[in-house]
N, C-alpha and C positions, 0 to 999 in steps of 0.2 A: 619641401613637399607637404609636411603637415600643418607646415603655414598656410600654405594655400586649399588644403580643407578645411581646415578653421575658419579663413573667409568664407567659403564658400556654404558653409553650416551656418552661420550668422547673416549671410543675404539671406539664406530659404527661412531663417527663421524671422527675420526685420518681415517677408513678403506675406506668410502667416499673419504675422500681426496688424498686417498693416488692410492686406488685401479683408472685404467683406467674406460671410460665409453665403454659398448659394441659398436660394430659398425657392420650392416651388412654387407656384403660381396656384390660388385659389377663387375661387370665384363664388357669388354669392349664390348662382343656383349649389354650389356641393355645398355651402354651411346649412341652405335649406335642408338640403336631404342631409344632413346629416343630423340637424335638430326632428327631423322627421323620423331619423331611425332612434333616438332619444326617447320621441314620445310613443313608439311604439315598446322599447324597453320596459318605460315606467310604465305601461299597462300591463305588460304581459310580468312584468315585479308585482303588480298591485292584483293579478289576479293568485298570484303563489300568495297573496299576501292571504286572501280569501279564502286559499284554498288549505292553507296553515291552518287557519281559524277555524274552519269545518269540521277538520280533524281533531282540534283540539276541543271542541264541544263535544265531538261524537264519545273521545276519550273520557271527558270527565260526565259525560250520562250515563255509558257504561258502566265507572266504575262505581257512580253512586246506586247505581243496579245490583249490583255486586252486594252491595249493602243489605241489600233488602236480599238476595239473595241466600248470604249467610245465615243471617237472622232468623229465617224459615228452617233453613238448614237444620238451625240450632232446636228451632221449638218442634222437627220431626222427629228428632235425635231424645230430646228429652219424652216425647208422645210414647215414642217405641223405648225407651228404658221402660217409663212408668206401665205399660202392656208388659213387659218381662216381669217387675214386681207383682206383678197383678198373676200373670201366668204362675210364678214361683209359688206364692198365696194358693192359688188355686190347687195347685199340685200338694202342698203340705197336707189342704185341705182334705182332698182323695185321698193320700195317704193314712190320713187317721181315719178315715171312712173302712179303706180297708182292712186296714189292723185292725177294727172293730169289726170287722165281717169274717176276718179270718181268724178270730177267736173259737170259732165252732169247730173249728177246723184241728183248734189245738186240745191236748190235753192233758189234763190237770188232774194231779192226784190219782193214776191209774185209774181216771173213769175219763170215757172220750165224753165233751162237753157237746161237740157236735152230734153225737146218737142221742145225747139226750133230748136235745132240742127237735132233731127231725122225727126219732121216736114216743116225741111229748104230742104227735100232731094225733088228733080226733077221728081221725079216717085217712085211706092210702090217696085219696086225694089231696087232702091239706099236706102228710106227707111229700110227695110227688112235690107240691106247688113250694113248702118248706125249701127244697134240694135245688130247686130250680131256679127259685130269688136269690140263693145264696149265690150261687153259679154266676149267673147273668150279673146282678150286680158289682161282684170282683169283675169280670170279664168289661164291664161297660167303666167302669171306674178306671180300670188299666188302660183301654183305647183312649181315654180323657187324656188321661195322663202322658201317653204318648203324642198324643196330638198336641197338646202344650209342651211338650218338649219339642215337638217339631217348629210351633210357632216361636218360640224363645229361640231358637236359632237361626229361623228366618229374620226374625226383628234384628237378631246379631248380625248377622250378613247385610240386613239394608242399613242400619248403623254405622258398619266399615264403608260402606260405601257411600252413605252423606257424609262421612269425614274425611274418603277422597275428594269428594266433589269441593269438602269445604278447600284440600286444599290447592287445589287446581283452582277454583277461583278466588284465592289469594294471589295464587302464582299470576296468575292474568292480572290482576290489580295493579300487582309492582312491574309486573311488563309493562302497565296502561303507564303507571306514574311514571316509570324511565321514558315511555316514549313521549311523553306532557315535559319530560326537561328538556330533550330533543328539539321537540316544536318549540317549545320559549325560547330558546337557544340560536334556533332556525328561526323565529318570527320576531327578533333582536337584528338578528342578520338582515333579514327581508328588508325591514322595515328602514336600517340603516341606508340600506342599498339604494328603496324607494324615496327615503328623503335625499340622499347623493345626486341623484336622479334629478331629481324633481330641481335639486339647486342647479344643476349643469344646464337645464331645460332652462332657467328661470338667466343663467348669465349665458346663453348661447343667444337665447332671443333676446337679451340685452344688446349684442356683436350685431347682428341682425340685422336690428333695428337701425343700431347707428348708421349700419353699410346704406340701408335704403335712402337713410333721410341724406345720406354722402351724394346720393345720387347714382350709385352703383346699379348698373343692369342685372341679369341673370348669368349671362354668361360676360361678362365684364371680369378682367383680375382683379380683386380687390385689392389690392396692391395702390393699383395706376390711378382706379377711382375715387380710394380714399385719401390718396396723396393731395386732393387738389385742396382737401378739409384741412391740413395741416398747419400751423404755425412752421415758419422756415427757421432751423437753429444750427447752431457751427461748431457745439462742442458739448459734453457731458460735464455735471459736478457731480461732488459727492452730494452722496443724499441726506446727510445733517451735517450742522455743525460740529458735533463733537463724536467719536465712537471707537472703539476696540475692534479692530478686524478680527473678528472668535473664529471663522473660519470661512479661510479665501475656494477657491476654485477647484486648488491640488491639493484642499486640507486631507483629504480621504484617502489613503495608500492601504494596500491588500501586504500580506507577512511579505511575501517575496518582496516589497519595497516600487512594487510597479505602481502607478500612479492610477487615483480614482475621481475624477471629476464630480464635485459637489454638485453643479447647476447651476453655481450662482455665488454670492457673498454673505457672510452674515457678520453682521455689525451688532456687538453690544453697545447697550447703556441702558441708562433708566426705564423703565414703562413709563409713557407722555412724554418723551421726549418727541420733538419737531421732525416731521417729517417732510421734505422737499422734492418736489418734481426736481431730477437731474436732468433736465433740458424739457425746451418749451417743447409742449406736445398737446392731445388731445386726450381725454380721458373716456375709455371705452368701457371698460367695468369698474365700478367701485359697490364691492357687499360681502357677503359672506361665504365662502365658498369650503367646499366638503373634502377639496382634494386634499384636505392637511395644512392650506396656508393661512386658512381661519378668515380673517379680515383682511383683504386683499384689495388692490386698485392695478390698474391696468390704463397701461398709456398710449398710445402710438407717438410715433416723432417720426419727424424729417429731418435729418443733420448733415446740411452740406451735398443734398439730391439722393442721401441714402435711406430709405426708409428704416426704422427701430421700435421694438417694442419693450417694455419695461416693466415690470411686475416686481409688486411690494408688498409682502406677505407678513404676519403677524401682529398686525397692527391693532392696539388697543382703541379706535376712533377714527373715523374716515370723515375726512372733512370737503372734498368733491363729490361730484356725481357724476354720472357719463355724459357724455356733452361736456365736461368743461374742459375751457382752452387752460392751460396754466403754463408757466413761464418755472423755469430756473428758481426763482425765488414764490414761487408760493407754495404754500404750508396744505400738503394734500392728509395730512393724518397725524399719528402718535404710535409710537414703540409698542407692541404690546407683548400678549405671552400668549396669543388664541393661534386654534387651529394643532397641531401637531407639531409641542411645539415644548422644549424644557428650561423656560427663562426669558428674561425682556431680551427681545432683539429683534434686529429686521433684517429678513431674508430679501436679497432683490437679486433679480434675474436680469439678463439684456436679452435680447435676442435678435438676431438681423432679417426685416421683413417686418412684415404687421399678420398678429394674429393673438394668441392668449397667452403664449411663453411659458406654459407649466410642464412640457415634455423634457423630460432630459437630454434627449435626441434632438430639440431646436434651440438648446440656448446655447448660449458662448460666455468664456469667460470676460462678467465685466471689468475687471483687471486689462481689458484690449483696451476698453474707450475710456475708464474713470480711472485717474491717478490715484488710486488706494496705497500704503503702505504695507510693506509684509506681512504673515500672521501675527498674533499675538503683538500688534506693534498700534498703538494709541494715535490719529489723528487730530487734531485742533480746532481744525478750520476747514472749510471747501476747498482750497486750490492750493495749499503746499506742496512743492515737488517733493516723492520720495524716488528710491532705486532701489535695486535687486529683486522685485515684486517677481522674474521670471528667469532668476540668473540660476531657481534648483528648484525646478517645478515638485520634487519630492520630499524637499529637506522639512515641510511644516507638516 
């Protein structure tokens, strides 16, 4: 009995590997609209980009406002001190005024000095008028004095209150400068996003282009119409001569030990090292691209009536351009370390169908069509047979 689910687990797994993966059908009118909704992103990115910038001007005139702000602040604060010295002066001043008037008032040596003085007057007029300066003069010297004691504490009250103001508009300042790190922050981001943009726009209508010159309709499958542009091939190689499988397909496993699909392969060696179209194909992108794989070239193939696409990422030098046919043996670039990326190596992808092969959700492991050796295991050559590449999808 467990003999015969053991075969029977070994057919479905031979028919996986053997059988293609589905692929749906696209057509040249959806890559328009879809380069179409591209350029409406990168505009409406390039107007937050504008509108970042806006902000961050308005921010940094305010706070040089701010500046000038204080500064006045400061020379009211010091205006109203030196009016309180001035008021204090003044008051001293009254005050020995008074003492001097209310000497008459005093008396010295049991004789009042005041009867003397008011009864030294010439007539009950000069008297009268004597009694009455004295009077009025303490009485108008006191009102002075209270009223600069009034004014000295008004100037104190608007004092406390230009040194809120000062610091209420410091506080705004370092609100203004945190939200200026914000916006830098945010206009790093933008500006990322808008250049992403702009390379996706710049290799979408590179696909595009080729479909049209393929001779692709609008509603044609690009599939079926780009097939006719193809070199006809019957099998894959590896993609250099010599490299480290650093990590295969099922390198990536979660704690539980359940299995994570890398996307693709990556092969150490040197930086400049040779890089090979693995089967004759057509070359639909070759530049620089944002999604992380740096320098990148992108192929289509026909192998055997099945369409394939193949994408080669980190490459220090691209030695095609879109439009070219190349074969198994030609040298489409060099190993590099660009793009999102920690060391010389080259990432490649397969995928089944024709399109740009950088989703994880459309590629397959090329471990189906190229004879690679297990992880961590050293190839030589193109075409040496290895085994157990799939006998423990989780053991690397």
């Amino acid at each position: 009995m467990m003999k015969k689910i053991y075969i029977k687990v070994f057919l479905v797994m031979a028919i996986i590997l053997v059988l293609p993966l589905s692929v749906s059908a696209k057509t040249l009118g959806q890559l328009k609209q879809e380069y179409a909704a591209l350029e409406e992103k990168y505009a409406a990115k390039n107007n937050q980009i504008k509108t970042n910038e806006s902000q961050q001007n308005a921010a940094k005139a305010r706070i040089q406002s701010i500046y000038g702000e204080l500064a006045q602040a400061e020379k009211d604060i010091q205006a109203l001190n030196d009016d309180i010295v001035k008021c204090n002066n003044e008051i001293a001043e009254k005050n020995t005024q008074i003492k001097d008037l209310m000497r008459f008032y005093q008396v010295s040596e049991g004789e009042s000095t005041y009867l003397e003085y008011i009864f030294a007057a010439d007539s009950i007029t000069d008297f009268i008028y004597r009694v009455s300066v004295t009077e009025q003069l303490t009485t108008y010297n006191n009102k002075l004095i209270s009223e600069l004691e009034e004014m000295i504490e008004e100037n104190k009250e608007n004092i406390k209150k230009l040194h809120e103001q000062e610091n209420s508009l410091k506080s705004l300042q370092e609100e203004l400068r945190d939200k200026l790190v914000i916006l830098a922050e945010e206009e790093q981001q933008l500006s990322d996003e808008e250049e992403s943009l702009a390379k996706d726009i710049q290799y979408n209508k590179q696909i595009i282009n080729y479909y049209i010159k393929a001779g692709c309709k609008e509603n044609q499958d690009i599939s079926n119409c780009a097939n006719k542009q193809l070199p006809y091939g019957t099998k894959f190689w590896r993609p250099t001569n010599s490299g480290m499988m650093y990590s295969t397909w099922w390198s990536d496993t979660y704690s539980d030990g359940s299995c994570r699909t890398h996307a693709g392969v990556d092969i150490a060696n040197s930086c400049g090292t040779n890089i090979y179209s693995v089967a004759s194909g057509k070359v639909v992108y070759a530049g620089y691209a944002s999604d992380g794989y740096g320098n990148k070239v992108i192929i289509h193939h026909s192998i055997n009536g099945q369409n394939y696409t193949t994408l080669y990422g980190h490459m220090s030098s691209i030695y095609v351009r879109v439009g070219s046919i190349v074969t198994k043996d030609t040298v489409i670039g060099t190993i590099g370390n660009t793009g999102h990326s920690f060391g010389c190596h080259l990432h490649l992808n397969v995928c089944v169908g024709l399109g740009s092969c950088v989703s994880r959700a459309g590629t397959s492991d090329p471990g189906r069509y190229i004879n690679f050796p297990p992880n961590k295991t050293w190839y030589r050559d193109r075409t040496s047979s290895y085994s157990g590449y799939y006998s423990n999808p989780c053991r690397y």
